[in-house]
C-alpha positions as CSV (number, residue, x, y, z in Angstrom):
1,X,-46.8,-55.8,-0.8
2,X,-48.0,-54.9,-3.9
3,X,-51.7,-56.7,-4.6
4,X,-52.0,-58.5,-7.7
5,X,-55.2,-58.6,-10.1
6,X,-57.2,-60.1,-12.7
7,X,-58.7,-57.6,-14.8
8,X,-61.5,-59.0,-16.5
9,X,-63.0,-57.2,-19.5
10,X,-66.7,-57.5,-21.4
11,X,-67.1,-57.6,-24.9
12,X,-69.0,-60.6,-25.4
13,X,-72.7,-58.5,-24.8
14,X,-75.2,-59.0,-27.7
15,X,-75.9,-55.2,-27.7
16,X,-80.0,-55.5,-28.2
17,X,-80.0,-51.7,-27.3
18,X,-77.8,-50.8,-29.6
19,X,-80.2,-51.8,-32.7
20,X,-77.7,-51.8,-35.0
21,X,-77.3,-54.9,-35.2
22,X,-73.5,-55.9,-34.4
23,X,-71.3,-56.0,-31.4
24,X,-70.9,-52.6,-30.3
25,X,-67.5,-53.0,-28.5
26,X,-66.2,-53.1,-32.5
27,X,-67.6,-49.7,-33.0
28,X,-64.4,-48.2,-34.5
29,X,-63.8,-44.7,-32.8
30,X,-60.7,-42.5,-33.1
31,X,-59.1,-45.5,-35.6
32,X,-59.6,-48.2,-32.6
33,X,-62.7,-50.2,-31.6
34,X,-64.6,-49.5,-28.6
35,X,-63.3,-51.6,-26.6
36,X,-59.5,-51.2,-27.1
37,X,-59.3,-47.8,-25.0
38,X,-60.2,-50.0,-21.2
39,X,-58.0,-53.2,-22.4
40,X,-54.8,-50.3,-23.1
41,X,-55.8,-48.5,-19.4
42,X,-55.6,-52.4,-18.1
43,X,-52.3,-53.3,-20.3
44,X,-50.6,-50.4,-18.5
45,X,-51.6,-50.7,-14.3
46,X,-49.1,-52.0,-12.9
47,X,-51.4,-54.1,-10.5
48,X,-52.7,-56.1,-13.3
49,X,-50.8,-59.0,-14.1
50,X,-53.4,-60.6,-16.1
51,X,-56.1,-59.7,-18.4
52,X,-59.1,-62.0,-19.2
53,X,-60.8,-60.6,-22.1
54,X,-64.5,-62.5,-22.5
55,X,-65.3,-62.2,-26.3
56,X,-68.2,-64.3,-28.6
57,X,-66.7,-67.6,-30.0
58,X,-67.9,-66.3,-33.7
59,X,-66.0,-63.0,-32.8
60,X,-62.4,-65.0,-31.6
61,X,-61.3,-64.3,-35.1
62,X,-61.6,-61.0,-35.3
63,X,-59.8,-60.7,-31.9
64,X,-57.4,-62.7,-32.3
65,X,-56.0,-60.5,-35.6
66,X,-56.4,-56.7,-33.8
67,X,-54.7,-58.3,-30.9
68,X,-52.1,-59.4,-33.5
69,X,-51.7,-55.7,-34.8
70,X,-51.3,-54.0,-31.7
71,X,-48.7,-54.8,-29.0
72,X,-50.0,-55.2,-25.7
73,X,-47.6,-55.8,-22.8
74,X,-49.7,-57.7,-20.8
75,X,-50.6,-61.5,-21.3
76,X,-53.8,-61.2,-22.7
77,X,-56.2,-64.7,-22.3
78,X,-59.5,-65.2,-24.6
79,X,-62.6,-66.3,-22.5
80,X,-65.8,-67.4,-24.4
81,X,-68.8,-65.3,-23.0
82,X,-72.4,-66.6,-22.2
83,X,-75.9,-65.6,-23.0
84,X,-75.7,-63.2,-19.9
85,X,-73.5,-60.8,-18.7
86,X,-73.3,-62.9,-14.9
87,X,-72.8,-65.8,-17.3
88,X,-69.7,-64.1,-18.9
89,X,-68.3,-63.1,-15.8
90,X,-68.5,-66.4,-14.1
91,X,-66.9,-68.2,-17.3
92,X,-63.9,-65.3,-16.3
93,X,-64.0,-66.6,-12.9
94,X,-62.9,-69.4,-13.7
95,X,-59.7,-68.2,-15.7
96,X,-58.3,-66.1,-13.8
97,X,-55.2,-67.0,-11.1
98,X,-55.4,-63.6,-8.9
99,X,-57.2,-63.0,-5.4
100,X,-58.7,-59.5,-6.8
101,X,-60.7,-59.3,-9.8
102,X,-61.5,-56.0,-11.5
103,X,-64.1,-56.0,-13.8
104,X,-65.1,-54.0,-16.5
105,X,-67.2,-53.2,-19.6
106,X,-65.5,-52.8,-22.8
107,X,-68.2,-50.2,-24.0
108,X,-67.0,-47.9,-21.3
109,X,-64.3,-46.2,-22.9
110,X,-63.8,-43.7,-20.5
111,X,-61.4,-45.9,-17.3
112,X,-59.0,-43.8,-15.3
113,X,-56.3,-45.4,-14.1
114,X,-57.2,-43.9,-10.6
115,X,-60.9,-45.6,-10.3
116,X,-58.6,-49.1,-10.6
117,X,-56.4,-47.8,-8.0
118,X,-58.4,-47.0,-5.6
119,X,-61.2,-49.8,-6.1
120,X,-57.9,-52.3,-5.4
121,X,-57.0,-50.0,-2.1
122,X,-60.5,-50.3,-0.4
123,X,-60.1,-54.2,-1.2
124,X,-58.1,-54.0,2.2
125,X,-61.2,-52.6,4.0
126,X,-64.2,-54.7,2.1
127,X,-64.7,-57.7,-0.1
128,X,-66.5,-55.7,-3.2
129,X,-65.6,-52.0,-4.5
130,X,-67.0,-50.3,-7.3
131,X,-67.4,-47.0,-8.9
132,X,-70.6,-44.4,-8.9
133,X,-72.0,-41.4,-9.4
134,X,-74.8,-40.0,-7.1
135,X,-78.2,-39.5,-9.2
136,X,-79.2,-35.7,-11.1
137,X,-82.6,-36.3,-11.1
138,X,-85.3,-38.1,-8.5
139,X,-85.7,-41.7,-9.3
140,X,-89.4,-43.2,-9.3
141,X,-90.1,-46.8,-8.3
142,X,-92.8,-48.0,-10.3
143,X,-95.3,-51.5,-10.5
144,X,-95.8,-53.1,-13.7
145,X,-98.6,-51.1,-14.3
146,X,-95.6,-48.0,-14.3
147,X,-97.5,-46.6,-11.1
148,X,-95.4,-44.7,-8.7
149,X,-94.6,-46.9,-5.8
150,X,-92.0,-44.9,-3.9
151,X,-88.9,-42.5,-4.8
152,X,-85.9,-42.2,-3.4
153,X,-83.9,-40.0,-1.9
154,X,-81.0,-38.6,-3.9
155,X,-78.6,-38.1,-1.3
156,X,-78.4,-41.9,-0.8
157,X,-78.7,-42.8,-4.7
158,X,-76.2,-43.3,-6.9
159,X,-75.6,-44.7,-10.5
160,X,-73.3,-48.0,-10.4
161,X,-70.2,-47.9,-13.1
162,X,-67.8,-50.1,-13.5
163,X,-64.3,-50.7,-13.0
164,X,-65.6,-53.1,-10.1
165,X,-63.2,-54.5,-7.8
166,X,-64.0,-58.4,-5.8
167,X,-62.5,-60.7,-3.8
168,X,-62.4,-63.8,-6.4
169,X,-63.2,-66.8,-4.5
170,X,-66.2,-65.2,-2.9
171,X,-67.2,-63.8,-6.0
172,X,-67.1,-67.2,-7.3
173,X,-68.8,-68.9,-5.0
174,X,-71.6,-66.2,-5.4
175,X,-72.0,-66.8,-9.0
176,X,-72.7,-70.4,-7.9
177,X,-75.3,-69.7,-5.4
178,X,-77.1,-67.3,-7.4
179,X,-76.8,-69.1,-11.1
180,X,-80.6,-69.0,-11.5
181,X,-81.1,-65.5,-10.7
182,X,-82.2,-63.4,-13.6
183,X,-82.1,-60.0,-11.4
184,X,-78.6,-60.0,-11.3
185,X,-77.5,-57.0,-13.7
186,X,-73.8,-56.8,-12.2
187,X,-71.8,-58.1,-9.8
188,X,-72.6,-55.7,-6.5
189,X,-75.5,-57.2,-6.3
190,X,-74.4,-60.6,-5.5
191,X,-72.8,-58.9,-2.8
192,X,-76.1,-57.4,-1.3
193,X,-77.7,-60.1,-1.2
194,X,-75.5,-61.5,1.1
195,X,-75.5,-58.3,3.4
196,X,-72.2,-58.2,2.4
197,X,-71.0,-54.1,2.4
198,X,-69.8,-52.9,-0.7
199,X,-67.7,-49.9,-1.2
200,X,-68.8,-47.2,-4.0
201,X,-65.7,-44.6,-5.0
202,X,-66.7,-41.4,-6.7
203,X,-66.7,-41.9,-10.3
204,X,-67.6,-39.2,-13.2
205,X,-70.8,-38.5,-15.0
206,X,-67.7,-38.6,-17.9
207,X,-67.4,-42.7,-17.3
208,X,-70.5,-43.2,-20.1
209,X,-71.1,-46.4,-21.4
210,X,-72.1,-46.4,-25.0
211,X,-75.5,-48.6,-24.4
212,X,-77.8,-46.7,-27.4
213,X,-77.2,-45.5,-30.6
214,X,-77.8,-41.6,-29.0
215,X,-74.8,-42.6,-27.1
216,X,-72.9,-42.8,-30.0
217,X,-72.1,-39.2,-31.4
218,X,-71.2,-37.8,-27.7
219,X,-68.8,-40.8,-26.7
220,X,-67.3,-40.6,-30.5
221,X,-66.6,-36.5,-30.3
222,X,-65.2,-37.1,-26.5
223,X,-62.9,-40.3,-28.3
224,X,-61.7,-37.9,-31.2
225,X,-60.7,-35.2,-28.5
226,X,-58.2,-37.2,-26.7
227,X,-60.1,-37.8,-23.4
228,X,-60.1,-41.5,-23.2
């Protein structure tokens, strides 16, 4: 039987490291903003009945009129972020009426259609699935003092992308548990916490996010070349 998912996608981030001061996801590229290139890879999987798309209430406007201009297939349901990206993703929670949720950053332009698809067929094997890369360079645990406390070992270190693939209700029910914890940067690591085994799929070193404003030319060129 075909599984059926909630896609849930992030826009709603305040984009401190961006410095230039507004949302980045709006960052027109190619004639479409940012974040319009994962909610089209979304509108077209055929597992995705749903998508929740988590915005800023001062940005529904603004949403609401590209979502107006373009013709999506998929029914497409506005969710109201929070201060924190676990915040945002637990108001999505919430919404959404599917088992699986797949969630994703809208300033990662860069979504295959297979990452989804396999993410949703390890869902039969484990309750969380995400995409990674293993590391290029040696990574250096430090103390606040940035001394060297340990490194680890590259063959067992990767970089964590997103899509990310979760049984709902546990993921919920996570979110709940751990509403207070400030160390939670995405939604794996609810998971680990819990000893519960995640999956990691190979990703690409292509699947950038566009976090700083360096970011910006490379993901802009890659945009205007047709890759996403």
């Amino acid at each position: 039987m075909k599984k059926r998912v909630s896609a849930i996608l992030l826009i709603a981030g305040s984009s401190t490291r961006y410095q230039k001061g507004y949302n980045k996801n709006f960052e027109i590229m190619n004639n479409h903003p940012l974040f319009y290139y994962s909610l089209k890879v979304m509108d077209n999987h055929p597992n995705i009945q749903e998508i929740l798309l988590v915005i800023k209430k001062e940005e529904e406007q603004e949403v609401k009129e590209f979502l107006q201009k373009e013709s999506f297939q998929k029914k497409i349901i506005l969710v109201y972020g929070g201060s924190t990206r676990k915040e945002s993703v637990f108001h999505a929670l919430q919404e959404a009426n599917e088992n699986i949720v797949c969630i994703h950053d809208g300033a990662r332009p860069f979504i295959q259609k297979e990452y989804i698809n396999q993410c949703i067929e390890y869902m039969d094997s484990y309750r969380g699935v995400i995409v990674g890369v293993p590391v290029k360079d040696t990574i250096k645990i430090v103390n606040e003092q940035k001394e060297i406390e340990t490194s680890t070992n590259r063959e067992f270190t990767y970089i964590g992308q997103t899509p990310q693939c979760f049984d709902k209700e546990l993921l919920r029910r996570l979110h709940e548990r751990y509403q207070d914890d400030s160390t939670i940067t995405d939604d794996s690591i609810l998971l680990e916490r819990e000893k519960i085994k995640v999956k990691v799929i190979p990703g690409s070193y292509h699947n950038i996010k566009l976090t700083t404003k360096e970011d910006y030319y490379y993901v802009k060129e890659l945009l205007e070349k047709g890759d996403a």
